[in-house]
DSSP file (Angstrom, degrees, kcal/mol; ACC not computed):
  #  RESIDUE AA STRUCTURE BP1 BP2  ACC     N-H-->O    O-->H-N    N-H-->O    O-->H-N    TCO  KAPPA ALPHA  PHI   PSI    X-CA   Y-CA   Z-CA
    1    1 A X              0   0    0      0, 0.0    56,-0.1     0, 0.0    55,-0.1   0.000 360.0 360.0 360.0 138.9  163.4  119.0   -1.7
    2    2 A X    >>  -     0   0    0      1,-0.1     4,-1.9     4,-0.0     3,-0.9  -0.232 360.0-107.3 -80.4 158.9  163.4  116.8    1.8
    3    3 A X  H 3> S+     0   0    0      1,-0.2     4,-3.9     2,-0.2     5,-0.1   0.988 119.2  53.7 -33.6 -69.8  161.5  118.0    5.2
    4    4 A X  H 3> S+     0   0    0      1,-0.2     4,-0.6     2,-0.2    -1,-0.2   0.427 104.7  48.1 -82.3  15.0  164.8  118.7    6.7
    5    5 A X  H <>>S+     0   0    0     -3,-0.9     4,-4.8     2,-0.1     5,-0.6   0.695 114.9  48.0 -93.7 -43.7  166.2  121.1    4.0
    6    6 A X  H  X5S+     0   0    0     -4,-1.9     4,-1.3     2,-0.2     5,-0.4   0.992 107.2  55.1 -52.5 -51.2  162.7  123.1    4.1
    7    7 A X  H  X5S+     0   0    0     -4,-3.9     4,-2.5     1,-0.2     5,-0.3   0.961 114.4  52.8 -64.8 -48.6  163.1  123.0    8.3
    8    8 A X  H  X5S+     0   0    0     -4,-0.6     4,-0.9     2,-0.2    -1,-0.2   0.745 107.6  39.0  43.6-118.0  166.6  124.9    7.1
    9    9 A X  H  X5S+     0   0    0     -4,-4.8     4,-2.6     1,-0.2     5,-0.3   0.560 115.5  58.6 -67.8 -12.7  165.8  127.4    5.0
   10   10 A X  H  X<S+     0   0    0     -4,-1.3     4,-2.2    -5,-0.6    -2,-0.2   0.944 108.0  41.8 -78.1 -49.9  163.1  127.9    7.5
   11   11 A X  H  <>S+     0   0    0     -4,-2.5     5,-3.6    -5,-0.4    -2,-0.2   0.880 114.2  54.8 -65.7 -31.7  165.5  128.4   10.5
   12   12 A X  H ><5S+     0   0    0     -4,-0.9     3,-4.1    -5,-0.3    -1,-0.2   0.988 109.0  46.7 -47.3 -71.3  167.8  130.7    8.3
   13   13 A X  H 3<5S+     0   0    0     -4,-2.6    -2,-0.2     1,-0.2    -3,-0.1   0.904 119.7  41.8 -54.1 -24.0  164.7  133.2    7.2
   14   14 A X  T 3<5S-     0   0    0     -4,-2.2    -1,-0.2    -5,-0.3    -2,-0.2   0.237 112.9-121.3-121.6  36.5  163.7  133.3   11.1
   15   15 A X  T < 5 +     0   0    0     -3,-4.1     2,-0.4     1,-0.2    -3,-0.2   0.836  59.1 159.9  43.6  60.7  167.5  133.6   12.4
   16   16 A X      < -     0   0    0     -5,-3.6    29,-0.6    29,-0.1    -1,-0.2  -0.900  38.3-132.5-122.1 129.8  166.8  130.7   14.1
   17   17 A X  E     -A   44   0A   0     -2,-0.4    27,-0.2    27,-0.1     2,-0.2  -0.740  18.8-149.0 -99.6 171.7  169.8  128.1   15.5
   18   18 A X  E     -A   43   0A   0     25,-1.7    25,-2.3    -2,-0.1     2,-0.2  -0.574  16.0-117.2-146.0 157.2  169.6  124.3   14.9
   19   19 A X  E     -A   42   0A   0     -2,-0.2     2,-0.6    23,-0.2    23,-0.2  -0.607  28.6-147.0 -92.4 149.5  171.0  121.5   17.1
   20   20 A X  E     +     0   0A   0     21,-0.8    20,-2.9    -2,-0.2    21,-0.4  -0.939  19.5 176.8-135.9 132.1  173.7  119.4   15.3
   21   21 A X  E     -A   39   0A   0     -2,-0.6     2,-0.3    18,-0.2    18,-0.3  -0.899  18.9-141.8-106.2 151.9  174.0  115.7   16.1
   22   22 A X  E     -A   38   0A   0     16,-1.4    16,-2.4    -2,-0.3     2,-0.3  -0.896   7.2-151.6 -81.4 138.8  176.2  113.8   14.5
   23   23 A X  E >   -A   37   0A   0     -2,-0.3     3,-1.5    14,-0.2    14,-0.2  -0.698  19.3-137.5-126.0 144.2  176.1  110.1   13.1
   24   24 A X  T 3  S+     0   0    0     12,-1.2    13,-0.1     1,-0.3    -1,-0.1   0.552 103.1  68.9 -86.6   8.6  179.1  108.0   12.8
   25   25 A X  T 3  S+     0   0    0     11,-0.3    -1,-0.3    10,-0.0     4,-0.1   0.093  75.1 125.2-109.4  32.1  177.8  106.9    9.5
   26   26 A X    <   -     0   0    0     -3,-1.5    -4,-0.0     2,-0.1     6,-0.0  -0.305  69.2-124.7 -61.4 144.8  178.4  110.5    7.9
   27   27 A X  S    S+     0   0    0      1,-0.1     2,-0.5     2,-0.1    -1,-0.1   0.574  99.9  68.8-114.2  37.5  180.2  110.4    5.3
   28   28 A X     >  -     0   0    0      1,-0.1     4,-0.6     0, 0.0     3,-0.2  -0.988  62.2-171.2-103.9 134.3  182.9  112.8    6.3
   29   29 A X  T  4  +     0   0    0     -2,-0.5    -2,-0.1     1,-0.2    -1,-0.1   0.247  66.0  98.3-102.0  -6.7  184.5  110.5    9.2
   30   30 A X  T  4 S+     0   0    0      1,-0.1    -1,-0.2     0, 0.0    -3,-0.0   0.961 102.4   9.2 -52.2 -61.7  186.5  113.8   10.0
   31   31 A X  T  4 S+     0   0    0     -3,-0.2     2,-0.6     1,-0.1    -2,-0.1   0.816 102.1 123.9 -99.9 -20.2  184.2  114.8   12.8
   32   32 A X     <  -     0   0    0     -4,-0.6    -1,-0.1     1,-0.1     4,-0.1  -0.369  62.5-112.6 -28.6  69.8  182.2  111.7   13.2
   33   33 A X        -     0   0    0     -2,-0.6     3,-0.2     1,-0.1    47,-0.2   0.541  27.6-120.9 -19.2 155.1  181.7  109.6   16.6
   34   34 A X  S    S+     0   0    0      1,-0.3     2,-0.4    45,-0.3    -1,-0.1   0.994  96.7  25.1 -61.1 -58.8  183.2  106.5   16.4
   35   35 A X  S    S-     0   0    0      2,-0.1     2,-0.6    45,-0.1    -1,-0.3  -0.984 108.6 -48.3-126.4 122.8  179.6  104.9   17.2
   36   36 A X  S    S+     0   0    0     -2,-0.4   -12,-1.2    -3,-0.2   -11,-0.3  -0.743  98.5   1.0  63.4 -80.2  176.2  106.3   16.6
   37   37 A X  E     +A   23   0A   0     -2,-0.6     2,-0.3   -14,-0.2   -14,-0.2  -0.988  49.9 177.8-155.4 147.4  175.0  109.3   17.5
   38   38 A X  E     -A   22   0A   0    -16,-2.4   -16,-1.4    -2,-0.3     2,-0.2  -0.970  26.5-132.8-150.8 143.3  177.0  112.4   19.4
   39   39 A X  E     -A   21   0A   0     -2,-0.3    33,-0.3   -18,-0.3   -18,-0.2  -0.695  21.8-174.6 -93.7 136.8  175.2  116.3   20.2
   40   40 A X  E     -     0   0A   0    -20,-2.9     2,-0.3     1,-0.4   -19,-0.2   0.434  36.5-106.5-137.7  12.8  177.6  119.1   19.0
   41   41 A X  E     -     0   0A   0    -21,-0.4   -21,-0.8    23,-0.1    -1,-0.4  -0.487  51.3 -35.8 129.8-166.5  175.9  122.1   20.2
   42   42 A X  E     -A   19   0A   0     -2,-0.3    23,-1.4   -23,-0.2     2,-0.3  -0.626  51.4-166.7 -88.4 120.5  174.1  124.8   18.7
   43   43 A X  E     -AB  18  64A   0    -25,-2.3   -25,-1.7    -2,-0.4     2,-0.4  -0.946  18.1-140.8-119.8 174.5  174.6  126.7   15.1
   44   44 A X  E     -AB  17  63A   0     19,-0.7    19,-2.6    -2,-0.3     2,-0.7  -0.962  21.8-136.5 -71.1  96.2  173.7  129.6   13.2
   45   45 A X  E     - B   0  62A   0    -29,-0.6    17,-0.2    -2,-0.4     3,-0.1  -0.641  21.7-176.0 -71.3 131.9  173.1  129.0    9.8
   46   46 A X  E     -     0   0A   0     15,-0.9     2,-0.3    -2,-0.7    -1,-0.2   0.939  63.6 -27.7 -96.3 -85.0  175.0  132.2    7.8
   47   47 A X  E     -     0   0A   0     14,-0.1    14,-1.9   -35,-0.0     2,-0.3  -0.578  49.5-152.8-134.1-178.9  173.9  131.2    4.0
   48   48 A X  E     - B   0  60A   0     12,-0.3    12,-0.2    -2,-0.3     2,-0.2  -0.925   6.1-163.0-162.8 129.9  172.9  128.4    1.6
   49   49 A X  E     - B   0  59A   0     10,-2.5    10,-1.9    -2,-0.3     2,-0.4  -0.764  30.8-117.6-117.7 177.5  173.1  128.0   -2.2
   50   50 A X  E     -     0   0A   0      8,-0.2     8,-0.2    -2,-0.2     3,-0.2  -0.878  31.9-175.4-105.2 128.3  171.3  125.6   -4.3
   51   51 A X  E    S+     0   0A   0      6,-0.4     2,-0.3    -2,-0.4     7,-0.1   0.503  80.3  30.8 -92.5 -26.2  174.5  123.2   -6.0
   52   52 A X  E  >> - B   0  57A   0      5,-0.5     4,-3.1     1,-0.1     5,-0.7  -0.437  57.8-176.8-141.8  97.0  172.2  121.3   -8.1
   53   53 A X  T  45S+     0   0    0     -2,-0.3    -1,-0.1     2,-0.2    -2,-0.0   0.770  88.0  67.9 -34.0 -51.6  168.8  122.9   -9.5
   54   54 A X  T  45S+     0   0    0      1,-0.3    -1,-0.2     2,-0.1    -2,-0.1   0.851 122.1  12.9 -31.9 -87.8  168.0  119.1  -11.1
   55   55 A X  T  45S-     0   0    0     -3,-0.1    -1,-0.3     1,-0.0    -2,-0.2   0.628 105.6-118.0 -76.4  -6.5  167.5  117.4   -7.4
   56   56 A X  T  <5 -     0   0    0     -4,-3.1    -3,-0.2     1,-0.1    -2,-0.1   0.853  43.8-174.1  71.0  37.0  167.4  120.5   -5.8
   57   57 A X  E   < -B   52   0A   0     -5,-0.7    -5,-0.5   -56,-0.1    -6,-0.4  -0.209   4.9-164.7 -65.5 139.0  170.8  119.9   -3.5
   58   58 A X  E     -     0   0A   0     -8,-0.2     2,-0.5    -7,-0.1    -8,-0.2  -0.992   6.4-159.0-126.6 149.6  171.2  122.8   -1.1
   59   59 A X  E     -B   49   0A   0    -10,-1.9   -10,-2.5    -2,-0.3     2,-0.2  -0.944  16.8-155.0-123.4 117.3  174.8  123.2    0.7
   60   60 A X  E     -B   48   0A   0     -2,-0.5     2,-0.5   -12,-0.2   -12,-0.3  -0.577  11.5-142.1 -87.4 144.3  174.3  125.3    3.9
   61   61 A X  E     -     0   0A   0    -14,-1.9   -15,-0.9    -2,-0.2     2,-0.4  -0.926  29.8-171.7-115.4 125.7  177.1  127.3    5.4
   62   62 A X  E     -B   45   0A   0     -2,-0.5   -17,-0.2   -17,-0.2     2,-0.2  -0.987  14.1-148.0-147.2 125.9  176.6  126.9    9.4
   63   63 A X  E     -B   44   0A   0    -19,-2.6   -19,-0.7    -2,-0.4     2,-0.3  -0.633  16.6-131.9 -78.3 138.2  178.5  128.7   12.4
   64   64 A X  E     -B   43   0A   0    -21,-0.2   -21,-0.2    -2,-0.2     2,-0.2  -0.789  36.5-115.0 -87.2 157.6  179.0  127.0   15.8
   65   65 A X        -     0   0    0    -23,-1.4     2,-0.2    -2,-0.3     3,-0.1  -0.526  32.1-111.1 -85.3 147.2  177.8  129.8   18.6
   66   66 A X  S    S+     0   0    0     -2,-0.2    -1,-0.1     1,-0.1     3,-0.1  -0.460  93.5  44.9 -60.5 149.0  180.4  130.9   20.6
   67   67 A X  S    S+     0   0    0      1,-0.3     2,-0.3    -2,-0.2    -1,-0.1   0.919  83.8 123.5  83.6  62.7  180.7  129.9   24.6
   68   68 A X  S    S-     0   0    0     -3,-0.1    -1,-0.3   -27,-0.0     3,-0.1  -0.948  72.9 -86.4-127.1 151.7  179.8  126.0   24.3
   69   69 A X        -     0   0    0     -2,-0.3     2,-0.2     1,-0.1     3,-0.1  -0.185  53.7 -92.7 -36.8 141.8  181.5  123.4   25.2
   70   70 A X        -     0   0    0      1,-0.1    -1,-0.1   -29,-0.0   -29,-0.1  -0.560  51.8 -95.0 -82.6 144.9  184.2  122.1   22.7
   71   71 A X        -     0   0    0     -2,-0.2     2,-1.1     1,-0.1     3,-0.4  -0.209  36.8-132.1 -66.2 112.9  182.9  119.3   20.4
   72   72 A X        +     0   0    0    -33,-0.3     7,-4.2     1,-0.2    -1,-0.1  -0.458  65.7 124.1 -73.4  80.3  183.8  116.3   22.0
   73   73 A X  S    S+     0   0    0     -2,-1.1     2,-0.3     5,-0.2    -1,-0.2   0.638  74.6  25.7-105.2 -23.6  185.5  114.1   19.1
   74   74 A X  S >  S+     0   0    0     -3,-0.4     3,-1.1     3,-0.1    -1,-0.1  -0.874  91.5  22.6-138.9 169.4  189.2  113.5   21.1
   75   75 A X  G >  S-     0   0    0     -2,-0.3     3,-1.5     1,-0.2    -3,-0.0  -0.151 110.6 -26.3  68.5-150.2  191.2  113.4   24.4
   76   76 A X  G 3  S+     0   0    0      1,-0.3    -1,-0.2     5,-0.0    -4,-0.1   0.425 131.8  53.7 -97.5  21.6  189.6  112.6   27.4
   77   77 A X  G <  S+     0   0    0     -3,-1.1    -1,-0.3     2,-0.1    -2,-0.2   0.314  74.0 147.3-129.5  43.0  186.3  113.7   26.9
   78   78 A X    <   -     0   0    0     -3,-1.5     2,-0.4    -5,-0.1    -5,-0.2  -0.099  42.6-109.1 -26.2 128.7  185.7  112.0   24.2
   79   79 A X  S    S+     0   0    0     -7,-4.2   -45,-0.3     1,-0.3     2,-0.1  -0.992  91.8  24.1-138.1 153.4  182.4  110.8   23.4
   80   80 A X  S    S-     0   0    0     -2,-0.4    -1,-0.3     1,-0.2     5,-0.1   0.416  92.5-144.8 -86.9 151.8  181.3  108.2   23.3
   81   81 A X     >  -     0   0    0     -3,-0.2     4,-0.9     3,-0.1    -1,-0.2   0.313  24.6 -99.0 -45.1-177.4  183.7  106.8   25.6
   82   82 A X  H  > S+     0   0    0      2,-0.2     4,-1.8     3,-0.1     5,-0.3   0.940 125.3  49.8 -56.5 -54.0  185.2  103.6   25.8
   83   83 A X  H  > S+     0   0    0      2,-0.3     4,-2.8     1,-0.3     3,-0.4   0.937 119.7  49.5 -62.6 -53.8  182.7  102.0   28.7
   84   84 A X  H  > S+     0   0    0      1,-0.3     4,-1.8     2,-0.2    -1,-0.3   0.845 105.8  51.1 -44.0 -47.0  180.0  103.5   25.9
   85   85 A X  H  X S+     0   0    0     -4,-0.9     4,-2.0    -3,-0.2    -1,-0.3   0.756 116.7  37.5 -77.2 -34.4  181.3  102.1   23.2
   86   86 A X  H  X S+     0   0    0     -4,-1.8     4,-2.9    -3,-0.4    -2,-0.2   0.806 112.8  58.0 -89.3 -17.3  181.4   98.5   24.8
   87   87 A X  H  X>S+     0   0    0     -4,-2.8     4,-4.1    -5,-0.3     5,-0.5   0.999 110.0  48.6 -48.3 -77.4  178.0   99.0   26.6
   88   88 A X  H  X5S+     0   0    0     -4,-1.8     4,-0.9     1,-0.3     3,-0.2   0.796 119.2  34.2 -43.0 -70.0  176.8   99.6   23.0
   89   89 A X  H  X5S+     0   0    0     -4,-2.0     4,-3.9     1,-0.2    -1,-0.3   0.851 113.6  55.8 -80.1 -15.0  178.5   96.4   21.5
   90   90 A X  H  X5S+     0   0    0     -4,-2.9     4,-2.8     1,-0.2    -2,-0.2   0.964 113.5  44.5 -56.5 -45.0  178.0   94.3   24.5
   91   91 A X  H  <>S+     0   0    0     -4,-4.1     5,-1.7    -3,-0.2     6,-0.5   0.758 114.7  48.7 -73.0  -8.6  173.9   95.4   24.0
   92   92 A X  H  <<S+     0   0    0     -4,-0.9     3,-0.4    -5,-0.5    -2,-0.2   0.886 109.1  53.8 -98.9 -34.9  174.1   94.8   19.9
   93   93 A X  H  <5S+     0   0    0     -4,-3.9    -2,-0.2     1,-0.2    -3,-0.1   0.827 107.7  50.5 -68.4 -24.1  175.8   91.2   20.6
   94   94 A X  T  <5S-     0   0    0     -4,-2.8    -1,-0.2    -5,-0.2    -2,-0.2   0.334 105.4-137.3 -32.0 -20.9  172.9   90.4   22.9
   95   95 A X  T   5 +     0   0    0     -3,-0.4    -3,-0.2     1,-0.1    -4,-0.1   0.915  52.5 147.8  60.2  51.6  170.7   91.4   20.1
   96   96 A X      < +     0   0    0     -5,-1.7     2,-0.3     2,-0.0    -1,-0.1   0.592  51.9  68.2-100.6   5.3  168.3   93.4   22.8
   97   97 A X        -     0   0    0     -6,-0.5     3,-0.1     1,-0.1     0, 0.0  -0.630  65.2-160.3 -97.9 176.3  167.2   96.3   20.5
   98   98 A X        +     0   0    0     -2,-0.3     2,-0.4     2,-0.0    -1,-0.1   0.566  69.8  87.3-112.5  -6.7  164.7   95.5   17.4
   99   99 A X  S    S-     0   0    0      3,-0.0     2,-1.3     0, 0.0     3,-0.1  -0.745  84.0-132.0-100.2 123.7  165.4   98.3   15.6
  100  100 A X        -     0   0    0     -2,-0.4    -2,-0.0     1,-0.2     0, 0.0  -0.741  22.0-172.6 -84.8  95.4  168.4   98.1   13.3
  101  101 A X  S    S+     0   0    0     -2,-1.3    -1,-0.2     1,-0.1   -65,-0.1   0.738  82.7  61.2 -77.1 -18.8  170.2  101.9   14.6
  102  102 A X              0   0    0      1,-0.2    -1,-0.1    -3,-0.1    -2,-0.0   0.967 360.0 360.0 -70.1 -46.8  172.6  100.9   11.5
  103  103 A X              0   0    0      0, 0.0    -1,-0.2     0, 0.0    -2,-0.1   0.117 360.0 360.0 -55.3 360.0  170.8  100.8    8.8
């Protein structure tokens, strides 16, 4: 079982909410930023089963909290923007990070 399934079950038993970012290399592309990394607010995790004893797979059932802002994924607050999104390739054709955020 990984680190962040333990931090979880851990936040579950002590009715604890979690932050959820989202990575645009998820590999449902349904909610996914276009590029990198996006904050989508606060949940509640409700339950969790185990789906495979073998690796020990857990699939968590998680609530967004009511009164947040709505997950910006469309219209015009979409994030990340356009001007982000070319900031971002203008700085990756420049090659100025050293750290590979893709990989």
């Amino acid at each position: 079982m990984t680190q962040n399934t333990l931090l979880m079950i851990q936040s579950f038993q002590q009715n604890k909410e979690i932050r959820v970012f989202r990575s645009s290399k998820a590999p449902n592309k349904t909610w996914a930023p276009e590029m990198g990394f996006r904050y989508d607010g606060l949940y509640d995790i409700e339950s969790f089963k185990i789906i495979d004893q073998k690796t020990k797979c857990h699939r968590f059932r998680m609530v967004r909290q009511a009164g947040q802002d709505p997950i910006r994924n469309s219209g015009p607050e979409k994030r990340p923007t356009e001007q982000e999104l070319n900031n971002w390739r203008k700085i990756r054709e420049e090659q100025k990070f050293i750290v590979n955020f893709d990989a």
